[in-house]
C-alpha positions in Angstrom: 0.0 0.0 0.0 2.7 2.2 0.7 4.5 1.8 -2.0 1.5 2.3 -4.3 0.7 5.6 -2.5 4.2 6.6 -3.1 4.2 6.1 -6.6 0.8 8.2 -6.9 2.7 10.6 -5.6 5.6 10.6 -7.7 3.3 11.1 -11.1 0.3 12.8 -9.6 1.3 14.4 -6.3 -2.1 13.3 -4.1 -3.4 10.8 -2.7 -4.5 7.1 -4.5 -7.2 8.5 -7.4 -11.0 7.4 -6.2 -13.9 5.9 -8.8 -17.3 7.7 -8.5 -18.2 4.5 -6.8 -15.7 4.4 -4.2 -16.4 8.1 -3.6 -19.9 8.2 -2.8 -20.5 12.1 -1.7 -20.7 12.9 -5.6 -20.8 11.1 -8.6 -17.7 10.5 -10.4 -15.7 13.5 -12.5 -17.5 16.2 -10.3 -15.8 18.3 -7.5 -17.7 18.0 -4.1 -18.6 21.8 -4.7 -20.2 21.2 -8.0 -23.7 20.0 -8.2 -25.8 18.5 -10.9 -28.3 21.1 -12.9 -31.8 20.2 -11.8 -33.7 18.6 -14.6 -36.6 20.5 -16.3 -39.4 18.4 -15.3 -42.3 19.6 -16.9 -42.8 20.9 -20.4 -44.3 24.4 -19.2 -40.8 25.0 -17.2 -38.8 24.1 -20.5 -40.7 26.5 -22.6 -40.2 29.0 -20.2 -36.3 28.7 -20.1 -36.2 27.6 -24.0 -38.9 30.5 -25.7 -36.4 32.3 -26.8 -34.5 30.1 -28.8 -34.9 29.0 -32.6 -36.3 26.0 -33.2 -33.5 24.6 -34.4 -31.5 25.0 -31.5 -34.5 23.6 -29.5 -34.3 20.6 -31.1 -30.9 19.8 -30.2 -31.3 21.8 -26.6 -34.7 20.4 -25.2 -33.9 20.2 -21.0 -33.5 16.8 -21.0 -30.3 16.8 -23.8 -27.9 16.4 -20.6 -28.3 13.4 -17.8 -28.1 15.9 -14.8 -27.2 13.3 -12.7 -23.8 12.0 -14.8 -23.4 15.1 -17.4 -24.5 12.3 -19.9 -25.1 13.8 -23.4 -27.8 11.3 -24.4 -30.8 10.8 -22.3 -30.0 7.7 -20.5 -32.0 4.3 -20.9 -34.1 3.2 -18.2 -34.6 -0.6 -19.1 -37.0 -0.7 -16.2 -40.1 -2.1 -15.5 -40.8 -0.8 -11.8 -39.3 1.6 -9.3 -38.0 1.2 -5.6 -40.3 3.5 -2.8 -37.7 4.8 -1.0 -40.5 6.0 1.4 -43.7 4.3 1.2 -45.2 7.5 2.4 -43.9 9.7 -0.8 -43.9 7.8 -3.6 -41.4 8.4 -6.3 -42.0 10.4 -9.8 -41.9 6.8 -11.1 -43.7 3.6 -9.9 -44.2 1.6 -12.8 -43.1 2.0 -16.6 -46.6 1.7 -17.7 -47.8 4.5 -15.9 -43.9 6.8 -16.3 -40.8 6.5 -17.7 -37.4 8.7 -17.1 -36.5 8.3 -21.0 -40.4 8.4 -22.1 -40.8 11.3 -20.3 -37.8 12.9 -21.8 -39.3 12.1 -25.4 -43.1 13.5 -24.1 -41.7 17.0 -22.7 -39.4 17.0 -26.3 -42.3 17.2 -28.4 -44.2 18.9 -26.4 -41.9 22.1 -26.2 -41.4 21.4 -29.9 -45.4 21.8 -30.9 -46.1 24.5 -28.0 -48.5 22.5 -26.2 -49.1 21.9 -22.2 -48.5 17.5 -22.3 -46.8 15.4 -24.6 -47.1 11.3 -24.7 -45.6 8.8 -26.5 -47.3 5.8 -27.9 -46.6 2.4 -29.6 -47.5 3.8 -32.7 -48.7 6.0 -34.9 -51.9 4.2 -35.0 -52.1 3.9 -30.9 -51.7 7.8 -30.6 -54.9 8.4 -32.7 -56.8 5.2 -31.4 -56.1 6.7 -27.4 -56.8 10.4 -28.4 -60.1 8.9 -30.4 -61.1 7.0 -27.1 -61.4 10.7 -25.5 -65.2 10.3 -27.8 -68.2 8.5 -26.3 -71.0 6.1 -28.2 -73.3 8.3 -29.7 -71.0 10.9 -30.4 -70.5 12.2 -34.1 -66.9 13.2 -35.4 -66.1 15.1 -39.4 -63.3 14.1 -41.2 -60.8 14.8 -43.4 -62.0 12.6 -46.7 -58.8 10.8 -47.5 -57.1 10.7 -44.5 -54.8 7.8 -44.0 -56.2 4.4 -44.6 -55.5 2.9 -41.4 -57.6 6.0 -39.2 -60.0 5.2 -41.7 -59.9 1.3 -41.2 -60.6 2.6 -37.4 -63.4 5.0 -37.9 -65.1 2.6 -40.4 -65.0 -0.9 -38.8 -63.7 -0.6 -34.8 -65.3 2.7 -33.5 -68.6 2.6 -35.7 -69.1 -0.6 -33.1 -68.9 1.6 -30.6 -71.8 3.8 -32.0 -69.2 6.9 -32.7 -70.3 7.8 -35.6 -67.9 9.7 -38.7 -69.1 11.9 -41.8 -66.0 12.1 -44.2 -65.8 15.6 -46.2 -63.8 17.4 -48.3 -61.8 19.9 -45.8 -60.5 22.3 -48.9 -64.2 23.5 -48.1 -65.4 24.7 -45.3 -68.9 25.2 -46.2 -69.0 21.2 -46.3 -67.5 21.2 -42.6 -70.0 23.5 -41.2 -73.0 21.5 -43.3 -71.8 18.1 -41.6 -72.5 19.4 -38.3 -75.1 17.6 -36.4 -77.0 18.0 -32.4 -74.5 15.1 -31.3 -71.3 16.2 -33.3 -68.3 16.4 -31.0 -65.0 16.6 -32.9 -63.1 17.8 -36.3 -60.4 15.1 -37.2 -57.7 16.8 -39.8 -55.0 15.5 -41.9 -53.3 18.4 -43.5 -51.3 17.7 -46.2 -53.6 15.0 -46.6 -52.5 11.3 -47.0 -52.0 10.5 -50.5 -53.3 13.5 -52.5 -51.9 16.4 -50.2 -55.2 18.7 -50.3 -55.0 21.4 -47.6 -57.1 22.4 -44.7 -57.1 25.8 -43.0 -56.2 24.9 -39.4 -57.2 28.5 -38.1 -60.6 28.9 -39.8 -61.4 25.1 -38.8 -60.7 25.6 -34.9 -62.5 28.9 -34.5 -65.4 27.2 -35.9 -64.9 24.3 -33.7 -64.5 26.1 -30.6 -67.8 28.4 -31.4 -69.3 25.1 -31.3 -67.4 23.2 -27.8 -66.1 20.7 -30.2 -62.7 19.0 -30.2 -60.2 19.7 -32.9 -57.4 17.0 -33.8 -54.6 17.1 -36.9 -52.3 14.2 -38.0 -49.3 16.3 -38.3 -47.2 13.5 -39.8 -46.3 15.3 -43.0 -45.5 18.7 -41.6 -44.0 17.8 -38.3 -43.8 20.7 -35.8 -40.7 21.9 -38.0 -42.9 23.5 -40.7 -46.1 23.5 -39.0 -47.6 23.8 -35.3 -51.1 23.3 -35.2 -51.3 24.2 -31.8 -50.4 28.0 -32.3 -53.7 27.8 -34.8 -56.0 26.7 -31.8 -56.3 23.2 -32.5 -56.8 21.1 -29.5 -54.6 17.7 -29.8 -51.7 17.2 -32.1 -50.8 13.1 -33.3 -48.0 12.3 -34.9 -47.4 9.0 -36.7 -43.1 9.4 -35.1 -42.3 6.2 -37.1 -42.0 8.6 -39.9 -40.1 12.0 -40.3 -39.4 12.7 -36.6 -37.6 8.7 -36.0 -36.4 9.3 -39.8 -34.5 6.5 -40.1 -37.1 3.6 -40.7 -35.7 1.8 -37.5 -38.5 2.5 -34.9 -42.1 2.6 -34.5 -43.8 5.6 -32.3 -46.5 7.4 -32.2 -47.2 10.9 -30.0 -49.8 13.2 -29.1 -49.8 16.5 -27.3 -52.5 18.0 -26.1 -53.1 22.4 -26.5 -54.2 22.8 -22.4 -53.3 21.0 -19.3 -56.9 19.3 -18.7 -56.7 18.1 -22.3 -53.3 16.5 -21.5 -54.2 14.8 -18.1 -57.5 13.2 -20.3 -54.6 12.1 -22.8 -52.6 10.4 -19.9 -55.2 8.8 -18.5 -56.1 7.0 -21.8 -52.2 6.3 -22.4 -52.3 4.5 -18.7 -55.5 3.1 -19.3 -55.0 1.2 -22.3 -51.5 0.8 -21.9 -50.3 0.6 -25.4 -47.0 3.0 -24.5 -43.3 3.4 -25.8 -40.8 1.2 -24.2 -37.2 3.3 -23.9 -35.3 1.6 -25.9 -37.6 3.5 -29.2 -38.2 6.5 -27.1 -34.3 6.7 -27.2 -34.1 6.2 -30.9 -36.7 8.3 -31.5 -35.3 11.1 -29.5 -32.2 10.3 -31.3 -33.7 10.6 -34.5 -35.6 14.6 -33.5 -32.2 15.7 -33.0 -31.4 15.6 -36.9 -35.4 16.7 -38.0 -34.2 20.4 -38.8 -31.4 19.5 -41.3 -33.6 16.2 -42.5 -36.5 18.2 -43.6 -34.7 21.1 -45.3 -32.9 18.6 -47.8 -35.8 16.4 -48.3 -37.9 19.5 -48.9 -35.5 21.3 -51.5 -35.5 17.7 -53.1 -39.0 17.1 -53.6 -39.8 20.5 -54.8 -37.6 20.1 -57.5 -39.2 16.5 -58.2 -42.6 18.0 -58.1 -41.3 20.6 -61.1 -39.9 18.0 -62.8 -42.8 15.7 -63.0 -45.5 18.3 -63.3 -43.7 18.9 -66.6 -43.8 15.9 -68.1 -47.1 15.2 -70.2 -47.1 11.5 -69.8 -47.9 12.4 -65.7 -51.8 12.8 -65.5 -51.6 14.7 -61.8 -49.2 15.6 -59.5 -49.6 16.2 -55.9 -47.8 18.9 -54.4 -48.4 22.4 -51.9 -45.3 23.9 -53.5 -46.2 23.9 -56.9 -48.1 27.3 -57.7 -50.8 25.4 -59.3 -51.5 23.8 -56.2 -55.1 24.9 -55.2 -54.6 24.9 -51.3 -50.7 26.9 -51.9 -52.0 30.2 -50.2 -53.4 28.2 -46.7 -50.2 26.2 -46.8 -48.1 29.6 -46.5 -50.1 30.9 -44.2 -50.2 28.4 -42.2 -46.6 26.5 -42.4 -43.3 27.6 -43.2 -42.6 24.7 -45.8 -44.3 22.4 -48.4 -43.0 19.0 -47.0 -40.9 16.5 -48.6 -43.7 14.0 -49.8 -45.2 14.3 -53.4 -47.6 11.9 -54.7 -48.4 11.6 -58.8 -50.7 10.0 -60.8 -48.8 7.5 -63.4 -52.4 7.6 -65.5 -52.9 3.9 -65.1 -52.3 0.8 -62.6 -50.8 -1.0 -65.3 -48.1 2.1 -65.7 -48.2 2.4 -62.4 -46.8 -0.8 -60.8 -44.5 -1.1 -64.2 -42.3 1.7 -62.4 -42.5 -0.2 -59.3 -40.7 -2.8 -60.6 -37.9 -0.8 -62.4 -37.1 1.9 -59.7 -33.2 1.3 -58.1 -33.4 3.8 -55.9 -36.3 4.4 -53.7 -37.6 1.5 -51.2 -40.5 0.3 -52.6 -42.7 0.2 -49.5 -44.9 1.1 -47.1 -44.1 4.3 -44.9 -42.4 7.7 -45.5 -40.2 10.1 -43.8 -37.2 8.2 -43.7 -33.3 9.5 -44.8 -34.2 6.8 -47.7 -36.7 7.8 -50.2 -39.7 5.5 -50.1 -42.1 4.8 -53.2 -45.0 3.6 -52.2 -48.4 2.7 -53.9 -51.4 4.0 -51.9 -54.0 1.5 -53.5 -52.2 -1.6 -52.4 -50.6 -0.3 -49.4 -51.5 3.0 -47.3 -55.2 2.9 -48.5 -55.8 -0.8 -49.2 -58.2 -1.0 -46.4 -60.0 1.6 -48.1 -62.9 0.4 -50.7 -62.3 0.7 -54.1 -65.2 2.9 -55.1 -64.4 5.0 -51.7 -60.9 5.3 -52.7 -61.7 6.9 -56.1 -65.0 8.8 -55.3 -61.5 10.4 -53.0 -59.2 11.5 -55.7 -57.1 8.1 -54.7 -56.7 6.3 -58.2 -55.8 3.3 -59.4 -51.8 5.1 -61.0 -51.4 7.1 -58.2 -48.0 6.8 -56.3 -46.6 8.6 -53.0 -43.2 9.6 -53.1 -41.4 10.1 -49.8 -37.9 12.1 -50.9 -35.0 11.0 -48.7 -31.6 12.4 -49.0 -30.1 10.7 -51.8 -28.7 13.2 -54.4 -31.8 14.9 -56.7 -30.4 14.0 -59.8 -30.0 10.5 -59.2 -33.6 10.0 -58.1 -35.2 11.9 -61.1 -32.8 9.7 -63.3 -34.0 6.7 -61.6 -37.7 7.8 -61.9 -37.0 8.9 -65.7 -35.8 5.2 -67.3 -38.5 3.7 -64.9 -41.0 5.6 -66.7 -39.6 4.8 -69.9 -42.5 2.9 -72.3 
């Protein structure tokens, strides 16, 4: 020992160096002076410290971006199902991982500083989000929506919650005169998809809620396309926010979330309840990839955007496409809403090859693009709505929608532009 201590001394001049486990009075690194910053713990204190900044900056600086307890720069993984009660007369933040997570709640205060709203959560999936936040309806209640929203909300409305006596009138939200003339006595909430899923027809969020709230009914929007990066339908008045996270915010096609937030603090404590009731939550190991994935939406989005506006151009100038799909193209008849309401066009553009025979032809000769199911990812993903997003949607439903039987959703990634308008150009080849 002595000779140890000596030779500690000879290189270091002190006495034998101490782990962070041997030296129990503070964790390991810190001086006893220092203490750990106390961790923002609920999404109105971090939009307090945070208002200031850019979004950009928020997403890589969110209040939970450093472990306060280790100085961590990664929200750490709690691969735990329950929590010790240190005192069985104050429980802990954290009982059970059903009901709380450390790294869950880290992803829930993320997006909800992110969207502006009073209570995030974080969900399965994309699907589970709008199944809890639809669960906030009762039997006998009536809900309008968005014509062609996304297949599988559809597959819900039509065949799960229609058992449950909640009843749904799909209309064409470019109109509002068509949302006020679906109101009915029992009528209790306005479900948006703006862009919608495939054919990208726009909704005015503002004009939509003021209506809604004139009327004490609850306002939802799928913000998958968008993401609170080009659009916050919060700061337009609507009620709950979903997110399918699988998508753009994960971006990486390597995880499976879904979020909600909710606009007002009795709103969000409804929204928990459901998550704890029906359980379907994010486990930590996604709600770390997924916060993993946010950090890079900013940079993500701005090169997938720049790439599909030029795709949209490119194809709206060929004559052998019968439609294209896109906000950013002046021709677009919902342009003017989109730029009032969001500060980008998205990077998903969906076209109409003129046939299902042309159609599924390019299918098999793109090299680029995954040919799949989802969007949002640093990959570009083709996808074919009739077979795929919308197949649970009835033919005859489908078209009387604007969905047809050539139409195909493009999901730009980050590959270079010129390589993916090659690849579409021999694939389109006759």
């Amino acid at each position: 020992m002595t000779n140890a201590h000596n030779e500690n001394n000879e290189h270091g001049g002190g006495d034998t160096l101490e782990t962070g486990t041997e030296k129990t009075a503070q964790p390991q690194g810190r001086a006893p002076e220092q203490t750990a910053p106390r961790q923002l713990q609920t999404p109105e204190e971090a939009a307090q410290a945070l208002k200031n900044r850019h979004f950009d900056t928020k997403l890589i600086h969110f209040g939970a971006e450093i472990d306060p307890a280790t100085g961590a720069s990664s929200v750490p993984i709690y691969q735990a199902s329950t929590f010790h009660h240190f005192d069985i007369y104050n429980p802990p933040q954290y009982d059970y991982s059903r009901s709380g997570s450390p790294t869950r709640q880290a992803l829930e205060d993320y997006i909800s500083l992110l969207e502006g709203g009073a209570g995030g959560y974080a969900f399965a999936s994309g699907m589970a989000a709008i199944s809890a936040a639809l669960m906030m309806f009762s039997a006998g209640d009536h809900l309008i929506v968005t014509e062609d929203v996304y297949g599988g909300t559809y597959r819900l409305l039509t065949t799960i919650l229609s058992r449950m006596n909640i009843e749904t009138t799909f209309v064409d939200m470019t109109d509002l005169a068509q949302i006020k003339a679906a109101l009915r006595p029992n009528t209790k909430g306005v479900y948006m998809e703006t862009p919608s899923n495939p054919t990208l027809k726009i909704t005015d969020m503002g004009a939509v809620a003021e209506w809604a709230q004139a009327h004490n009914l609850l306002t939802l929007v799928d913000n998958t396309f968008m993401t609170p990066y080009y659009q916050r339908p919060i700061e337009q008045g609507v009620d709950i926010v979903l997110h399918s996270a699988t998508k753009f915010l994960g971006g990486h096609s390597d995880v499976l979330a879904g979020l909600a937030v909710a606009r007002t603090p009795e709103l969000a404590a409804e929204l928990k309840k459901l998550q704890n009731g029906l359980g379907t939550v994010l486990g930590p190991q996604d709600s770390w990839l997924l916060i993993r994935g946010m950090k890079t939406l900013g940079a993500r989005m701005e090169r997938s955007e720049t790439s599909a506006r030029r795709l949209a151009q490119w194809l709206s100038e060929r004559e052998d496409i019968a439609a294209v799909y896109y906000p950013g193209l002046p021709e677009h008849p919902g342009r003017e809403i989109q730029e009032k309401q969001s500060t980008g066009y998205g990077a998903v553009v969906s076209f109409d090859a003129g046939s299902e025979e042309r159609a599924k032809r390019l299918l098999s000769r793109v090299k680029l693009p995954l040919v799949a199911v989802s969007l949002g990812a640093v990959e570009s993903i083709l996808s074919y709505p009739p077979m795929m997003s919308h197949a649970a949607m009835p033919r005859e439903v489908r078209l009387e929608r604007g969905i047809a039987d050539g139409l195909l959703r493009f999901s730009v990634g980050l590959e270079n532009i010129d390589d993916l308008i090659a690849d579409l150009q021999q694939a389109l080849a006759d």
